[in-house]
C-alpha positions as CSV (number, residue, x, y, z in Angstrom):
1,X,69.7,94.3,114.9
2,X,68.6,90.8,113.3
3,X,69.3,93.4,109.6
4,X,72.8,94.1,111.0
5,X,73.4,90.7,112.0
6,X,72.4,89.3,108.4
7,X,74.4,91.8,106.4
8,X,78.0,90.8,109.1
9,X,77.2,87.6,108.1
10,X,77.6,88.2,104.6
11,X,80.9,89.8,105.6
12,X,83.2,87.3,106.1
13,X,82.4,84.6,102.8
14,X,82.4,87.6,100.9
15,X,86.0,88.7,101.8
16,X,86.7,85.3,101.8
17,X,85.9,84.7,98.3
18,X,87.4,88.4,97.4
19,X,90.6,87.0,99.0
20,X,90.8,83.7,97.0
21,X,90.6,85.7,93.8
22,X,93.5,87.5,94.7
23,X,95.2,85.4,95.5
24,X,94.7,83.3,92.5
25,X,95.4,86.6,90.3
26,X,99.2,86.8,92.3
27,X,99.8,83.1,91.3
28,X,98.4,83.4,87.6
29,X,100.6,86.9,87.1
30,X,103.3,86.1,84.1
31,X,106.6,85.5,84.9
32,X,108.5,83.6,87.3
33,X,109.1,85.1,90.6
34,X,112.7,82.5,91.6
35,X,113.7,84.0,89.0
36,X,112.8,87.7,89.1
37,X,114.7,87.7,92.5
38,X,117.9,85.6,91.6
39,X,118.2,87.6,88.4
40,X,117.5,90.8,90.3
41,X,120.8,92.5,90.6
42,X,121.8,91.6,87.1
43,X,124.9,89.6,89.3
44,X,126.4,86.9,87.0
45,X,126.8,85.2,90.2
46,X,123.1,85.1,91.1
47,X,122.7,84.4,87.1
48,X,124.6,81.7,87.5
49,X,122.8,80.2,90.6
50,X,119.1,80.8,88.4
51,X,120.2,77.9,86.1
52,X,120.9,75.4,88.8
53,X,118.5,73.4,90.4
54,X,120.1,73.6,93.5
55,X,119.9,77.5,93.6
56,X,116.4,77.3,92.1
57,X,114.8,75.4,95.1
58,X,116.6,77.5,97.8
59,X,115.0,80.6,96.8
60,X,111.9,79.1,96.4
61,X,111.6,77.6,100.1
62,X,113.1,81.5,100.8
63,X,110.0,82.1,98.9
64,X,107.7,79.8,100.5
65,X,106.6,78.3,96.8
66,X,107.9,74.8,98.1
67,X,104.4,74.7,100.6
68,X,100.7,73.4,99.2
69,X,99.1,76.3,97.7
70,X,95.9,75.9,99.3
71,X,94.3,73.6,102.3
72,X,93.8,71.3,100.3
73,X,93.4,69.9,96.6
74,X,91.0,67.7,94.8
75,X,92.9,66.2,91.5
76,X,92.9,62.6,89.9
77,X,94.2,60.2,91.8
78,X,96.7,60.0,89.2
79,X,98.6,62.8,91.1
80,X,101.0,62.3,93.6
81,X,100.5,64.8,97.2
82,X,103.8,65.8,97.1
83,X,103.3,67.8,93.6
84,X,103.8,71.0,95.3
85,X,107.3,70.0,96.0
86,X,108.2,70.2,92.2
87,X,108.7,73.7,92.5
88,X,110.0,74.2,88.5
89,X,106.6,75.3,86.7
90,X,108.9,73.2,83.8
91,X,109.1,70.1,85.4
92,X,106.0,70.7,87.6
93,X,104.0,70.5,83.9
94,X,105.9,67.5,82.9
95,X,105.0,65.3,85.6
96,X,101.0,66.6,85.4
97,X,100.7,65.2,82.1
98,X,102.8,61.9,82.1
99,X,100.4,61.4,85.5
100,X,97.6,62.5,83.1
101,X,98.2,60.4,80.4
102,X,100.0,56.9,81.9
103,X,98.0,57.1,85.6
104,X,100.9,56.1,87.4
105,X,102.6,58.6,89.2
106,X,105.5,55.7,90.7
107,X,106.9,55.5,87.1
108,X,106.5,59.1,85.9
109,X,108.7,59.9,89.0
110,X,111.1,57.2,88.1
111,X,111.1,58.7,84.6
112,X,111.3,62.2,85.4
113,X,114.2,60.9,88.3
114,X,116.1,59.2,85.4
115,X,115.7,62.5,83.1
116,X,117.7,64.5,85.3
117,X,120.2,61.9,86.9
118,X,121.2,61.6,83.3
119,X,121.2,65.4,82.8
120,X,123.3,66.2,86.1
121,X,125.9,62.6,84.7
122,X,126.5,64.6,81.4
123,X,130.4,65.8,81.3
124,X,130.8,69.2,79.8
125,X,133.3,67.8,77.1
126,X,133.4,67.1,74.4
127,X,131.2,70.2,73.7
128,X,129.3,68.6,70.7
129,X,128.0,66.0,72.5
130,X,127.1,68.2,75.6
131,X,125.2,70.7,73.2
132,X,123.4,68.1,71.4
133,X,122.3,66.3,75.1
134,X,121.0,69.4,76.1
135,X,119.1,70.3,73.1
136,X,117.7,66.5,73.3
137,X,116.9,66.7,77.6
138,X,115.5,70.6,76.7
139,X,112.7,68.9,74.4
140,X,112.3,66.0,77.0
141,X,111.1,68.4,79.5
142,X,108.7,69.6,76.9
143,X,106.9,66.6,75.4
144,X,104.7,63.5,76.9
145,X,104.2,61.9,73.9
146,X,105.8,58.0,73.4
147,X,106.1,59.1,69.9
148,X,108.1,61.4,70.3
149,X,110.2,60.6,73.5
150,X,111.3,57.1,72.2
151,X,112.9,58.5,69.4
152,X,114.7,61.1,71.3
153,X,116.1,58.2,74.2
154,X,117.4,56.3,71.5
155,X,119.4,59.2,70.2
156,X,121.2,60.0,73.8
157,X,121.7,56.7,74.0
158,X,123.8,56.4,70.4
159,X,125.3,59.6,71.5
160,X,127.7,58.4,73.7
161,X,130.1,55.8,73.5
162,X,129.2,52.2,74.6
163,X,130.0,51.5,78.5
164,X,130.6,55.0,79.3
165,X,128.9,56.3,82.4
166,X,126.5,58.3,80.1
167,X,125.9,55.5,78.1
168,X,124.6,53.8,81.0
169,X,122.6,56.5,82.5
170,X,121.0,56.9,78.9
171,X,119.9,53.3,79.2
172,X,118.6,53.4,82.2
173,X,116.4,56.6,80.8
174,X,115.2,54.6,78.2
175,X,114.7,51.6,79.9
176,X,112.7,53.8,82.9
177,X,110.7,55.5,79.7
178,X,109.7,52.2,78.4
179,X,108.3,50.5,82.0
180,X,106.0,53.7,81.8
181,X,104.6,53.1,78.6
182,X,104.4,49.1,79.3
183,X,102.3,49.5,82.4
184,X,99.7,52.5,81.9
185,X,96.8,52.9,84.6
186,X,94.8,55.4,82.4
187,X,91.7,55.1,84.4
188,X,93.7,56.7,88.2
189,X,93.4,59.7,85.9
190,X,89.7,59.8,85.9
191,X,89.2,58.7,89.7
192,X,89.2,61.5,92.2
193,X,91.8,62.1,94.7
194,X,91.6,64.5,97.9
195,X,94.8,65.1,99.7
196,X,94.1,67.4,102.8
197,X,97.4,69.8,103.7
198,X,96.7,71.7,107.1
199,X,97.6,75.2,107.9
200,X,101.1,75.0,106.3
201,X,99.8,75.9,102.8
202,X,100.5,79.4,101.0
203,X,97.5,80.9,100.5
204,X,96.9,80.3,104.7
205,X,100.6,82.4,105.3
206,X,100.0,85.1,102.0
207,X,96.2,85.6,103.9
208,X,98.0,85.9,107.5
209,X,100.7,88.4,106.6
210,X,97.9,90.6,104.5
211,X,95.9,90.9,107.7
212,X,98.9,92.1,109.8
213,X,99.4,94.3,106.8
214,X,102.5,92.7,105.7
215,X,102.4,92.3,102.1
216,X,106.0,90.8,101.4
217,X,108.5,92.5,98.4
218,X,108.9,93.2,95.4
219,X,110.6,90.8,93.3
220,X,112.1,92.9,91.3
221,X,113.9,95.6,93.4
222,X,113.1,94.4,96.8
223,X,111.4,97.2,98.5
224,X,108.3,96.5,100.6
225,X,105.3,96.2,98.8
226,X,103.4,97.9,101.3
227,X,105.7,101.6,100.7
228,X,104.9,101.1,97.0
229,X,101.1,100.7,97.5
230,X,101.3,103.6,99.8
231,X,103.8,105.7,97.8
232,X,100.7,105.4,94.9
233,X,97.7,105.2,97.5
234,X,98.4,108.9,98.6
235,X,98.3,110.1,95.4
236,X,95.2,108.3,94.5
237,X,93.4,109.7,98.0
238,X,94.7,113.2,97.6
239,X,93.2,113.0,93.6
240,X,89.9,111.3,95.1
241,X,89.2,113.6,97.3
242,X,89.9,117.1,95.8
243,X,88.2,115.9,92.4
244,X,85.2,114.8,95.0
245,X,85.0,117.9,96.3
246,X,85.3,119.7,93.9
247,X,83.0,117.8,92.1
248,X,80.3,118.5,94.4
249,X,81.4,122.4,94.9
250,X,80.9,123.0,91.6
251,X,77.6,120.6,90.8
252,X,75.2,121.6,93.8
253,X,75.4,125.6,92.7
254,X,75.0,124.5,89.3
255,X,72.1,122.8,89.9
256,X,70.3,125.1,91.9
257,X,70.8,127.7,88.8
258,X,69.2,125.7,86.7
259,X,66.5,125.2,88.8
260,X,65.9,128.6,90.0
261,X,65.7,129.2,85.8
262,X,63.3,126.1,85.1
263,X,63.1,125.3,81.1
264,X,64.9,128.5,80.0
265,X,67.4,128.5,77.4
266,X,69.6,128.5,80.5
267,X,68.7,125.2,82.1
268,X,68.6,123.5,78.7
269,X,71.6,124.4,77.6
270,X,73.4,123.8,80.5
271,X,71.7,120.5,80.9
272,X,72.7,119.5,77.3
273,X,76.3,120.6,77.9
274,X,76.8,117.7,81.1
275,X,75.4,115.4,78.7
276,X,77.8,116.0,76.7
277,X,80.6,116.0,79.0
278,X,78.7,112.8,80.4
279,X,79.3,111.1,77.2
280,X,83.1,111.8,76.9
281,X,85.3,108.7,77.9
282,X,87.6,109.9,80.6
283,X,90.9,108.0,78.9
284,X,90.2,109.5,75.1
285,X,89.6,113.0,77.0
286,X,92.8,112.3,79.1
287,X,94.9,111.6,75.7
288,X,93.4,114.8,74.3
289,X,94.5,117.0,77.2
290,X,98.0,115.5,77.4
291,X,98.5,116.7,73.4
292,X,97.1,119.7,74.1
293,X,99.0,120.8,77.0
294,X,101.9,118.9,77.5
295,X,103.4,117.9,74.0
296,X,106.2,120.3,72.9
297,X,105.1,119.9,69.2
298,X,101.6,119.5,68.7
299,X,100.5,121.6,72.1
300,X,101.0,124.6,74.2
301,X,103.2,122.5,76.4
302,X,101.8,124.9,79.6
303,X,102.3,121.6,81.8
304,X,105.5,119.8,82.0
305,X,105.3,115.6,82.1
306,X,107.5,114.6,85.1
307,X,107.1,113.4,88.7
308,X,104.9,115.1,90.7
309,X,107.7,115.0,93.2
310,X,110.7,116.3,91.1
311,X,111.1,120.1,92.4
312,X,114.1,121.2,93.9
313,X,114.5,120.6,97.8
314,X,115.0,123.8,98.7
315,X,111.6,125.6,97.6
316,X,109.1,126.4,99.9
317,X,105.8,125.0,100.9
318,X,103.4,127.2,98.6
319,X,106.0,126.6,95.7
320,X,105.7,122.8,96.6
321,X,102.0,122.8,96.4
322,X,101.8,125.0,93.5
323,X,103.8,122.9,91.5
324,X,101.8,119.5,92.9
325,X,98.3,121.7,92.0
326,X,99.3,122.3,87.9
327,X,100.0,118.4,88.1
328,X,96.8,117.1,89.1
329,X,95.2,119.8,87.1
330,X,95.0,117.6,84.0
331,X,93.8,114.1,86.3
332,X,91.4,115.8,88.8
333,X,89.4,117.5,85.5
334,X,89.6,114.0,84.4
335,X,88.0,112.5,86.9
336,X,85.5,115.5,88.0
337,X,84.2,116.5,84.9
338,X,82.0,113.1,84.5
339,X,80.6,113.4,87.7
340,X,78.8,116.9,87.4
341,X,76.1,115.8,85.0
342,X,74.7,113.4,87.2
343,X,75.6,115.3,90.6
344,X,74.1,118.6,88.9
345,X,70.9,117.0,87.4
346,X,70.2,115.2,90.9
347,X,70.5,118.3,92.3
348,X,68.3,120.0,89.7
349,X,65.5,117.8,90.1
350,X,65.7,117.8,94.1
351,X,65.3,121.6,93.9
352,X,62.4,121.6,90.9
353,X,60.5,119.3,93.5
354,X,61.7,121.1,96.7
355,X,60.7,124.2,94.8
356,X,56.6,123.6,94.6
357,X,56.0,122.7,97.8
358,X,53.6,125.1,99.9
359,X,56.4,126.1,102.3
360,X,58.0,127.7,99.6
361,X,54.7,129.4,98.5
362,X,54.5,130.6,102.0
363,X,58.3,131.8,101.8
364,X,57.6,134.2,98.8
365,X,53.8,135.4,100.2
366,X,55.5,136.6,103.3
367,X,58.2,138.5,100.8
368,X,61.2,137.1,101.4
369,X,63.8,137.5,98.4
370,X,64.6,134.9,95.8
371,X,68.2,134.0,96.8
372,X,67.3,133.4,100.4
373,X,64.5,130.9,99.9
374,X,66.8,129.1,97.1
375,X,69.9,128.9,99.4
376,X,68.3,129.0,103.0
377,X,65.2,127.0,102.2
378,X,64.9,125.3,99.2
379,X,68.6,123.6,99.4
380,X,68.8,122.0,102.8
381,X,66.0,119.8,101.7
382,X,67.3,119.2,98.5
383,X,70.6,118.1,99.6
384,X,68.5,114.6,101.0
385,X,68.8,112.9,97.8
């Protein structure tokens, strides 16, 4: 009981920890998932909405990406606790290193504030001047380095004519640019802050919908995550279990052979041709096979590449399974073919040793024939190991 106990207890902090690197590997996966769904249906519409702002936050509260992503976080106290709400990976970089490297996250915000009111003030004529503020704001959002930002502010703000609205708003960039770089508080970025969120945080909702076995959808066509892992999980049991058992079909009868013939030419060369199949990676093997069977030029081309599910509708069971048998032919030899030299040799050794003990002896004085003492006897203690 006090065994059981232990081991349960070891349960939960290791699915714990199992669930925090998945987690992690959803949020590290390349790509960005706003705009995987708003660019989803190829709409120009929806295309359109990706490059706003506007549109870019409202899918991602849809999305749940405007939440903390965990219960809480421990960064310099440099960093504001509203980070998570700058949902742009972009801008969400920006503002980490200006915090990084001026410690004051009140005048990187008024900064970063005063790089997009001037981007939004920006008229779309005359189209020079809007191509060349764009280019200019596109390299703003890219860069935390005075050197090169100054520079930059003091092109925008010879870019547009004198007492002009953008004139202003460039002013007030620069101006907003160079309060930041007057007032640096380079050591917030080396003191520890920890900002404590609550339940309300997206790992705590992504772990709550995976135990009710909602996994959410797929970004980019929408279905449910949860028919796609089952549409391949089914495939990937069925393969399991018939390579498994066949595995073990064909490995326990070998096995016995060998041992019944004990250091003949038999049992060594069987035992040296699982080695050999031991020693085959299964990928270069599966590569192999495909040439050999289903290319059209190099092969015999016996099996045809395509779905396992594309047969017409109207053929009957046994057709059905006939046609899903020749293709998991090539995978299931695959993935049995590795497992018979150690299933075999176990099963070898268990019957060598099964094989000298004195009920056996007693088996073959009282005159009982060969195949029943291997089969009857000898193998159901075997089979232990």
């Amino acid at each position: 009981g006090q065994y059981l106990l232990h081991r349960l207890a070891y349960l939960v902090p290791t699915l714990f920890v199992i669930s925090l690197i998945a987690f992690a590997l959803s949020k590290s996966a390349p790509g960005d998932p706003v705009e995987l769904l708003l660019r989803r249906t190829g709409d120009e519409q929806m295309d359109e909405l990706a490059s706003t702002d506007q549109g870019y936050r409202e899918t991602a509260q849809i999305l749940g990406l405007d939440k903390p992503v965990f219960y809480f976080t421990l960064l310099p106290a440099a960093y504001p606790d509203t980070l998570h709400r700058i949902i742009n990976p972009i801008h969400r970089r920006l503002v980490i290193n200006l915090c990084a490297r001026y410690g004051r996250w009140a005048l990187a915000e008024a900064y970063f504030n005063a790089l997009q009111t001037y981007e939004q003030s920006v008229p779309d004529k005359p189209r020079e001047i809007l191509i060349e503020s764009r280019r200019i704001t596109a390299e703003l959002y890219h860069t935390d380095q005075g050197a090169s930002i100054r520079p930059a502010l003091e092109r925008l703000v010879r870019l547009h004519p004198s007492g002009n609205k953008e004139h202003t708003e460039a002013k007030k960039f620069l101006a907003a640019f160079t309060n930041m770089e007057s007032n640096p508080s380079v050591w917030n970025a080396y003191l520890p802050g920890f900002q404590w969120f609550g339940l309300d945080n997206q790992y705590h909702h992504w772990l709550s919908n995976c135990l009710r076995g909602d996994f959410g959808r797929s970004f980019r066509d929408g279905q449910p995550v949860k028919s796609k892992v089952w549409a391949a999980l089914r495939w990937t049991l069925i393969l399991n279990v018939l390579s498994l058992l066949l595995a073990y079909g064909l490995s326990i009868p070998l096995g016995i052979y060998m041992a019944a013939h004990r250091d003949t030419w038999i049992d060594k060369g069987s035992q040296a041709g699982l080695f050999f199949l031991y020693a085959l990676p299964s990928f270069w093997v599966a590569t192999l096979l495909l040439l050999l069977f289903t290319h059209p030029d190099i092969g015999l081309q016996w099996i045809t590449v395509t779905q396992i599910s594309d047969y017409p509708a109207e053929a009957g069971w046994w057709a059905r399974r006939l046609s899903d048998l020749r293709h998991m032919a090539l995978p299931m030899f695959c993935l049995t073919y590795g497992s018979l030299a150690f299933i075999a040799l176990q099963m070898r050794n268990a019957m060598v040793e099964t094989l000298q003990q004195d009920y056996i002896r007693t088996a073959r004085a009282k005159g009982l024939k060969e195949g029943q003492i291997l089969w009857k006897h000898a193998m159901r203690n075997a089979l232990f190991p």
